[in-house]
PyMOL Python script that loads the backbone (N, CA, C, O; Angstrom):
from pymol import cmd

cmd.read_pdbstr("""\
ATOM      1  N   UNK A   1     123.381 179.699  10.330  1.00  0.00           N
ATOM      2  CA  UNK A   1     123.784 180.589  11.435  1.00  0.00           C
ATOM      3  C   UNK A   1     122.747 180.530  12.559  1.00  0.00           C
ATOM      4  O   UNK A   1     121.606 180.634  12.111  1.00  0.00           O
ATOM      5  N   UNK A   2     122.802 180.412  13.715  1.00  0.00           N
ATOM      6  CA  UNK A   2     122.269 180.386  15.013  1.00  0.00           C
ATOM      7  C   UNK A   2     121.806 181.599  15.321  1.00  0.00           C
ATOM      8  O   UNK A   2     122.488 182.480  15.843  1.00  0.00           O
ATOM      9  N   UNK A   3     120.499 181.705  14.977  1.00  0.00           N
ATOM     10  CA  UNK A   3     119.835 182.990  15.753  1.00  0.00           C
ATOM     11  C   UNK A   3     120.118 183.474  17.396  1.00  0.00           C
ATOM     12  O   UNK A   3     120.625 182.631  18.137  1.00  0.00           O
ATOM     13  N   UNK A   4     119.858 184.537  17.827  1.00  0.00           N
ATOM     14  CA  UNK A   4     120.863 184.614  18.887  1.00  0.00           C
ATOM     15  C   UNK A   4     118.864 185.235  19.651  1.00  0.00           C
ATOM     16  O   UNK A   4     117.944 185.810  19.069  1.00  0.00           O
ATOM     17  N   UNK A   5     118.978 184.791  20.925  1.00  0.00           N
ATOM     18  CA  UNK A   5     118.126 185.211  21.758  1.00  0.00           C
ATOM     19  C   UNK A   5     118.065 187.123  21.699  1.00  0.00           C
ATOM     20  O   UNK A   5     116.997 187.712  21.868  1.00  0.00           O
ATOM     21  N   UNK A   6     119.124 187.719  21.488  1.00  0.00           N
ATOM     22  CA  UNK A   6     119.009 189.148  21.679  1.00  0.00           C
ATOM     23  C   UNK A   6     118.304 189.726  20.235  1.00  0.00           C
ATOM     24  O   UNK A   6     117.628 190.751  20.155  1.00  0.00           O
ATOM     25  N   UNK A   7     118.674 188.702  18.998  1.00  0.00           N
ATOM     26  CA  UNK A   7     117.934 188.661  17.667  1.00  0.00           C
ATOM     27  C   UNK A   7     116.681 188.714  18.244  1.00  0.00           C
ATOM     28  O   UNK A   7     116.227 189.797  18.613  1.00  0.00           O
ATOM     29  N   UNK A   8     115.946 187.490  18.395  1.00  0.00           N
ATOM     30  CA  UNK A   8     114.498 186.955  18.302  1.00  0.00           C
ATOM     31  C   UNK A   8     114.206 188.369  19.692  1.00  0.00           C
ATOM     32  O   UNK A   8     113.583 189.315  19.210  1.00  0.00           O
ATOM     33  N   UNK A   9     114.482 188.515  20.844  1.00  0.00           N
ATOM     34  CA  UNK A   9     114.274 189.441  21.476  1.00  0.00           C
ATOM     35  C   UNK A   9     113.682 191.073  21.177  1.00  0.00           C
ATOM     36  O   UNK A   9     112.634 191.610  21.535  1.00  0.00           O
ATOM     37  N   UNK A  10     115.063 191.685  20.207  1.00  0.00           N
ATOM     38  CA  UNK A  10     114.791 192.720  19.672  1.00  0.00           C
ATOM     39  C   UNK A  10     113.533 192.640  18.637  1.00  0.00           C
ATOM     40  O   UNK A  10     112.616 193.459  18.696  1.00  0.00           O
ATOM     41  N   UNK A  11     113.576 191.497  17.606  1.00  0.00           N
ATOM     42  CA  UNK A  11     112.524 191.250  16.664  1.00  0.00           C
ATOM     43  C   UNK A  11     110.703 191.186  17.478  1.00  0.00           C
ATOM     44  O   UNK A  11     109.687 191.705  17.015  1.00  0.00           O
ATOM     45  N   UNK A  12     110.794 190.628  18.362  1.00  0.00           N
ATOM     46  CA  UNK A  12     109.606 190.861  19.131  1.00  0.00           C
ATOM     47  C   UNK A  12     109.206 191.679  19.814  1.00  0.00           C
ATOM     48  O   UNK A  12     108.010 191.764  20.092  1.00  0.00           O
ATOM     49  N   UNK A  13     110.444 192.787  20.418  1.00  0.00           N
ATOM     50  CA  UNK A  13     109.905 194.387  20.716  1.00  0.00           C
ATOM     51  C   UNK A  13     109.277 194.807  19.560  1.00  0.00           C
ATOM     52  O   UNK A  13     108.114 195.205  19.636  1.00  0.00           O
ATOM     53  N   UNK A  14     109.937 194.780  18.356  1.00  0.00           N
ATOM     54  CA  UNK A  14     110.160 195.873  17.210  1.00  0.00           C
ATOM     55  C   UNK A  14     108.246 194.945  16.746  1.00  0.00           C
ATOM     56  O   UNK A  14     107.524 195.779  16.199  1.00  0.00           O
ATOM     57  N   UNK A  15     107.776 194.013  16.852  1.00  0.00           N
ATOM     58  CA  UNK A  15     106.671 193.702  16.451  1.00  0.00           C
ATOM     59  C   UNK A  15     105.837 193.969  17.052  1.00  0.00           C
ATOM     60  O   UNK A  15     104.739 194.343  16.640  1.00  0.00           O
ATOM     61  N   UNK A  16     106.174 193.836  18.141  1.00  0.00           N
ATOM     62  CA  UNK A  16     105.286 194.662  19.743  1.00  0.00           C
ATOM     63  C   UNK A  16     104.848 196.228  19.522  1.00  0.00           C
ATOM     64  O   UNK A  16     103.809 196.665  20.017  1.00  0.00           O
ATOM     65  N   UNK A  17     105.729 197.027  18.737  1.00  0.00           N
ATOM     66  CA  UNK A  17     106.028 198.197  18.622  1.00  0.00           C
ATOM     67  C   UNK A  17     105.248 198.791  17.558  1.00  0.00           C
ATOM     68  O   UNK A  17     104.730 199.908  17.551  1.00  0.00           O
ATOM     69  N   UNK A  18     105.230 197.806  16.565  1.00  0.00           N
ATOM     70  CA  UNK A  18     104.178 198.321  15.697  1.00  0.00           C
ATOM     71  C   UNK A  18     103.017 198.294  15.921  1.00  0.00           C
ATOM     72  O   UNK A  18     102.194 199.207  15.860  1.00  0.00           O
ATOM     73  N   UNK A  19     102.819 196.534  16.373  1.00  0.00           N
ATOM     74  CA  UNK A  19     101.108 196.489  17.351  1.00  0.00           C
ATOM     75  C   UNK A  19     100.719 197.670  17.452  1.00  0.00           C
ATOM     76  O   UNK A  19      99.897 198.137  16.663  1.00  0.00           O
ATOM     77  N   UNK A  20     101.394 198.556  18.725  1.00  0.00           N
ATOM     78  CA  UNK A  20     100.961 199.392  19.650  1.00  0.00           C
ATOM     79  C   UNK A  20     100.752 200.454  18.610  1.00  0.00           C
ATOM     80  O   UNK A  20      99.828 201.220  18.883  1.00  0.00           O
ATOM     81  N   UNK A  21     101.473 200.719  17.327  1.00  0.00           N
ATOM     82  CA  UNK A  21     101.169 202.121  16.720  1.00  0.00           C
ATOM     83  C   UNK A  21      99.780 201.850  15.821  1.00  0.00           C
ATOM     84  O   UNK A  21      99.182 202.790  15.297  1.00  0.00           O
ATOM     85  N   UNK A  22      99.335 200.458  15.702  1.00  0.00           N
ATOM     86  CA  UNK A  22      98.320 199.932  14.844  1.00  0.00           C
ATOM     87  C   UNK A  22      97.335 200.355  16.232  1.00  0.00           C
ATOM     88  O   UNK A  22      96.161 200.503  15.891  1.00  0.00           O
ATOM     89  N   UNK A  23      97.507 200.516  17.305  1.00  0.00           N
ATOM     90  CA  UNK A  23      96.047 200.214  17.770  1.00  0.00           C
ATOM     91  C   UNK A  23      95.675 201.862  18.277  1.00  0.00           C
ATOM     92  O   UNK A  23      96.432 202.659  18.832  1.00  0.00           O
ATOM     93  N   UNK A  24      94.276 202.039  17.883  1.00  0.00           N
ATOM     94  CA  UNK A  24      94.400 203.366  17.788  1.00  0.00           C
ATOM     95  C   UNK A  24      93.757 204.327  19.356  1.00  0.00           C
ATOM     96  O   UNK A  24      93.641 205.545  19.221  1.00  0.00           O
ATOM     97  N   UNK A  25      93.427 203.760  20.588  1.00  0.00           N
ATOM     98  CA  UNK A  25      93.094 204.458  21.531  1.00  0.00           C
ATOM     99  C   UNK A  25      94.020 204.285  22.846  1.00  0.00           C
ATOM    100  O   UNK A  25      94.145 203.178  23.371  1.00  0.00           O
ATOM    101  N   UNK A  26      94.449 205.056  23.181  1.00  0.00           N
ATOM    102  CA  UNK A  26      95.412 205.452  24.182  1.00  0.00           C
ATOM    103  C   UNK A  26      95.219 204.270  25.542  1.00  0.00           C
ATOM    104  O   UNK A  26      96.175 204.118  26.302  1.00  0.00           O
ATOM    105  N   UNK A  27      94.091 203.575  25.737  1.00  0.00           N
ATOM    106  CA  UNK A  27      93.381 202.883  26.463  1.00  0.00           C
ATOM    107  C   UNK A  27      93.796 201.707  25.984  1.00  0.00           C
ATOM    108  O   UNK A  27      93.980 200.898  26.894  1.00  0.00           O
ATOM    109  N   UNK A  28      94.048 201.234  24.767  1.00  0.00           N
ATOM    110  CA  UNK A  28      94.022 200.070  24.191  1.00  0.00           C
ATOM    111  C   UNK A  28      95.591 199.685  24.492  1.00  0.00           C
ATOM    112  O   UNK A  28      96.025 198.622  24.935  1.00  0.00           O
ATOM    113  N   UNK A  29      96.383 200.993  24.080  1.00  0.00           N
ATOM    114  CA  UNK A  29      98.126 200.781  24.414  1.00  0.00           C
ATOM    115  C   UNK A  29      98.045 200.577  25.479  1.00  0.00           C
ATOM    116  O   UNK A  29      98.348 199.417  25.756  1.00  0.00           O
ATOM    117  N   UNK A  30      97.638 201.439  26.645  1.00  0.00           N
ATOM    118  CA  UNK A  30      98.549 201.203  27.662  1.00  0.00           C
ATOM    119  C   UNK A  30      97.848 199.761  28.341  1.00  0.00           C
ATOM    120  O   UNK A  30      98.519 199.108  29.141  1.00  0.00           O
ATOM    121  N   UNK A  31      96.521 199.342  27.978  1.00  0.00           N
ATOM    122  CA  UNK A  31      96.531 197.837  28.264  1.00  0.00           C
ATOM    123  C   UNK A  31      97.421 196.725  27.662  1.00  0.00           C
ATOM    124  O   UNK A  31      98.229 196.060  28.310  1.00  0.00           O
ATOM    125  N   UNK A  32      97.157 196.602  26.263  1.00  0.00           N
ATOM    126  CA  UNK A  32      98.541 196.119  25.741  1.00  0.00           C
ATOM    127  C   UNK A  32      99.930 196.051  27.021  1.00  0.00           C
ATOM    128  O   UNK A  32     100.385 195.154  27.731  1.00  0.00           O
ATOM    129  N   UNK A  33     100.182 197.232  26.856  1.00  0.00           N
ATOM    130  CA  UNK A  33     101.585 197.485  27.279  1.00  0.00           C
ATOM    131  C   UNK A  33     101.512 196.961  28.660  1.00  0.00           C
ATOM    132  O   UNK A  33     102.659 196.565  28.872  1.00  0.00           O
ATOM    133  N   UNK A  34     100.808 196.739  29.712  1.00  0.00           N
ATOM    134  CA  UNK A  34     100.706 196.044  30.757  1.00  0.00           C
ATOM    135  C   UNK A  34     100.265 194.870  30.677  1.00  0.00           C
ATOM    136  O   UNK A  34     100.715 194.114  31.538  1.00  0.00           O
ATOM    137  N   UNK A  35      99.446 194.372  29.857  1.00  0.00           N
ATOM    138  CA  UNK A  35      99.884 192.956  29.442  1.00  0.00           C
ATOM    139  C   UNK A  35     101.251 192.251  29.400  1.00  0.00           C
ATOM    140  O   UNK A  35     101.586 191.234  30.006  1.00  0.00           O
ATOM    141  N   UNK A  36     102.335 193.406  28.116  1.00  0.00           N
ATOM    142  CA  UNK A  36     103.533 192.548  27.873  1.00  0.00           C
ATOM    143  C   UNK A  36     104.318 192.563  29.215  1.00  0.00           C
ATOM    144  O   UNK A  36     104.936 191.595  29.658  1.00  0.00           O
ATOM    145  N   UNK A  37     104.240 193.521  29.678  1.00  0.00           N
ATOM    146  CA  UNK A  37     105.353 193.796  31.150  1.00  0.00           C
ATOM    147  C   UNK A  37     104.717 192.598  31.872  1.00  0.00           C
ATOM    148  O   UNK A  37     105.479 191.698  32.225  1.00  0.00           O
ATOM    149  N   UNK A  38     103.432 192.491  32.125  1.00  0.00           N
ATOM    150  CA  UNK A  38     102.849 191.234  32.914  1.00  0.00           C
ATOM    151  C   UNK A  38     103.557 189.851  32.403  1.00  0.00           C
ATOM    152  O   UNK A  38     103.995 189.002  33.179  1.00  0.00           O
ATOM    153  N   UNK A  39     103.596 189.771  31.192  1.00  0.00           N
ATOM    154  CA  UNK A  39     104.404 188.649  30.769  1.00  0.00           C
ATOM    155  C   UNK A  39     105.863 188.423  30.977  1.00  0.00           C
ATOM    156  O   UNK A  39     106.355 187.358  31.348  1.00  0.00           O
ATOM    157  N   UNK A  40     106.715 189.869  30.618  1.00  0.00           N
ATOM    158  CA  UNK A  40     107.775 189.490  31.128  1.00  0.00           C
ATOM    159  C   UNK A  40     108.004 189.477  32.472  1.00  0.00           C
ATOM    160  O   UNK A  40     108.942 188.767  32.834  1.00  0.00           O
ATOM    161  N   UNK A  41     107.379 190.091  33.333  1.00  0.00           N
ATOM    162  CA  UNK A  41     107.668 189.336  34.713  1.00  0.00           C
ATOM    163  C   UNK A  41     107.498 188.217  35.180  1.00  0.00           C
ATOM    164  O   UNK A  41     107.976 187.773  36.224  1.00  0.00           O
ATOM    165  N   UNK A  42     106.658 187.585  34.272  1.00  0.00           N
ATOM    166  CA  UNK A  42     105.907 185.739  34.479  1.00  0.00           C
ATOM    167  C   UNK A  42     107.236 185.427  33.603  1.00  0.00           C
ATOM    168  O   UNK A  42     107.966 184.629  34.190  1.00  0.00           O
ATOM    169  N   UNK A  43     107.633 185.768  32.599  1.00  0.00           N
ATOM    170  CA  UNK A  43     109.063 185.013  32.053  1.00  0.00           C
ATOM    171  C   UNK A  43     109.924 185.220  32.994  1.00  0.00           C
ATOM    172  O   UNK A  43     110.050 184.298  33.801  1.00  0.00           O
ATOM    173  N   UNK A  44     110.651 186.286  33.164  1.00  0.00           N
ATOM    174  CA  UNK A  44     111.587 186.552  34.159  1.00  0.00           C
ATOM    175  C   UNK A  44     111.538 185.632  35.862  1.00  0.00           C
ATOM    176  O   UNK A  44     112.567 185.358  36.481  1.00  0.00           O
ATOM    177  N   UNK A  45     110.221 185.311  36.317  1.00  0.00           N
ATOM    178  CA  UNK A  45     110.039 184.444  37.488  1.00  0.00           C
ATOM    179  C   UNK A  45     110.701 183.118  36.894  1.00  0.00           C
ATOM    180  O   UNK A  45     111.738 182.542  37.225  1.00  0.00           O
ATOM    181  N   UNK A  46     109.761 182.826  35.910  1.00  0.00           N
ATOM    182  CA  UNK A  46     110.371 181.340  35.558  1.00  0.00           C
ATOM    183  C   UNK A  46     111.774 181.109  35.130  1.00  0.00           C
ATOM    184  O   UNK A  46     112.381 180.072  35.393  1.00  0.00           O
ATOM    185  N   UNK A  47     112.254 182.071  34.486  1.00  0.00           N
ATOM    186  CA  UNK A  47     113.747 182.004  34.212  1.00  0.00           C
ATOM    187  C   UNK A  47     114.358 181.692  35.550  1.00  0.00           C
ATOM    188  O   UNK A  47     115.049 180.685  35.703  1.00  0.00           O
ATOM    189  N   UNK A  48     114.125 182.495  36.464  1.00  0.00           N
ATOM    190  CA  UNK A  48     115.070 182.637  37.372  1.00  0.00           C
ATOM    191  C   UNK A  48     114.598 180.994  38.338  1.00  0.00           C
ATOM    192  O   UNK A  48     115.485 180.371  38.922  1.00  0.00           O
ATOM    193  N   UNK A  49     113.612 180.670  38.347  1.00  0.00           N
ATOM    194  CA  UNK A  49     113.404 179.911  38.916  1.00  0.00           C
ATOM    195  C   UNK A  49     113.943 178.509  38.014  1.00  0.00           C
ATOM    196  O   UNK A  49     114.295 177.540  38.687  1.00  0.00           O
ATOM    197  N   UNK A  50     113.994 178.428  36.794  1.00  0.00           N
ATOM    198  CA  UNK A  50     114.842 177.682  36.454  1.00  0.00           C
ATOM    199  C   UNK A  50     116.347 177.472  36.502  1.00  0.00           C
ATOM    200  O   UNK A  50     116.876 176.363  36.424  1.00  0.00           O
ATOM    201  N   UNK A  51     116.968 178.579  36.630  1.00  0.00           N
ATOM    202  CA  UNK A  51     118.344 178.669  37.014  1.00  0.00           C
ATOM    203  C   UNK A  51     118.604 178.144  38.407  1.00  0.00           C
ATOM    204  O   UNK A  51     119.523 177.335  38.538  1.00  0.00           O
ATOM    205  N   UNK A  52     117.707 178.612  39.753  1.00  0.00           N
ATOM    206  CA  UNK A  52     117.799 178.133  40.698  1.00  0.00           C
ATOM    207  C   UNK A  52     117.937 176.501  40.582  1.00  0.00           C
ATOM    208  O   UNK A  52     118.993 175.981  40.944  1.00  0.00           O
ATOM    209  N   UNK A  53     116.938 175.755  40.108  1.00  0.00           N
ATOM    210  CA  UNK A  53     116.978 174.579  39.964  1.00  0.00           C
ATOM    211  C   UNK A  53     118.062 173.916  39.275  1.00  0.00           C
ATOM    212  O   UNK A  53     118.227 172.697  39.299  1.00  0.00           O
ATOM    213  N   UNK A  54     119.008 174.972  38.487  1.00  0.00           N
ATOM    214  CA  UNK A  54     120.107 174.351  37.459  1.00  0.00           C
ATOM    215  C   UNK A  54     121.288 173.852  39.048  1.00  0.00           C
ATOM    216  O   UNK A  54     121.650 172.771  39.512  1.00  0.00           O
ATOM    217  N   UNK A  55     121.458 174.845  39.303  1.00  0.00           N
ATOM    218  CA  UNK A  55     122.699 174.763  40.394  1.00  0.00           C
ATOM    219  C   UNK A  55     121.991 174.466  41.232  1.00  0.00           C
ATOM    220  O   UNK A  55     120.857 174.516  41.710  1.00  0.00           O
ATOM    221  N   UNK A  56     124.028 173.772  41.373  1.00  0.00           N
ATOM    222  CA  UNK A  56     124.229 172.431  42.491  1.00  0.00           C
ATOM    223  C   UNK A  56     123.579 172.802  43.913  1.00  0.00           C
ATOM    224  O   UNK A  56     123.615 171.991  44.839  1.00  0.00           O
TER     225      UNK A  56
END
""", "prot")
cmd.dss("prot")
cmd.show_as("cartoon", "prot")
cmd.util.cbc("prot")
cmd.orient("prot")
């Protein structure tokens, strides 16, 4: 069966999620947590910038 992107997606919040309850100073999350948002906006650029390049 073909793992589905919204699978592997949810599975990497939900690992993300524990991270954050493992780390124990309020300082440490919310760096974390602006890390990942930093990343998905560097994913989200490149996505989109790959789609641009798909079409004609």
């Amino acid at each position: 069966m073909k793992r589905t992107d919204l699978q592997d997606t949810s599975e990497a919040a939900h690992r993300m999620m524990l991270r954050l309850l493992r780390l124990r100073s309020p300082e440490q999350k919310v760096k974390m947590l602006d890390e990942r948002m930093e990343e998905g906006r560097v994913m989200r650029r490149f996505t989109e910038h790959l789609r641009s390049k798909k079409a004609p």
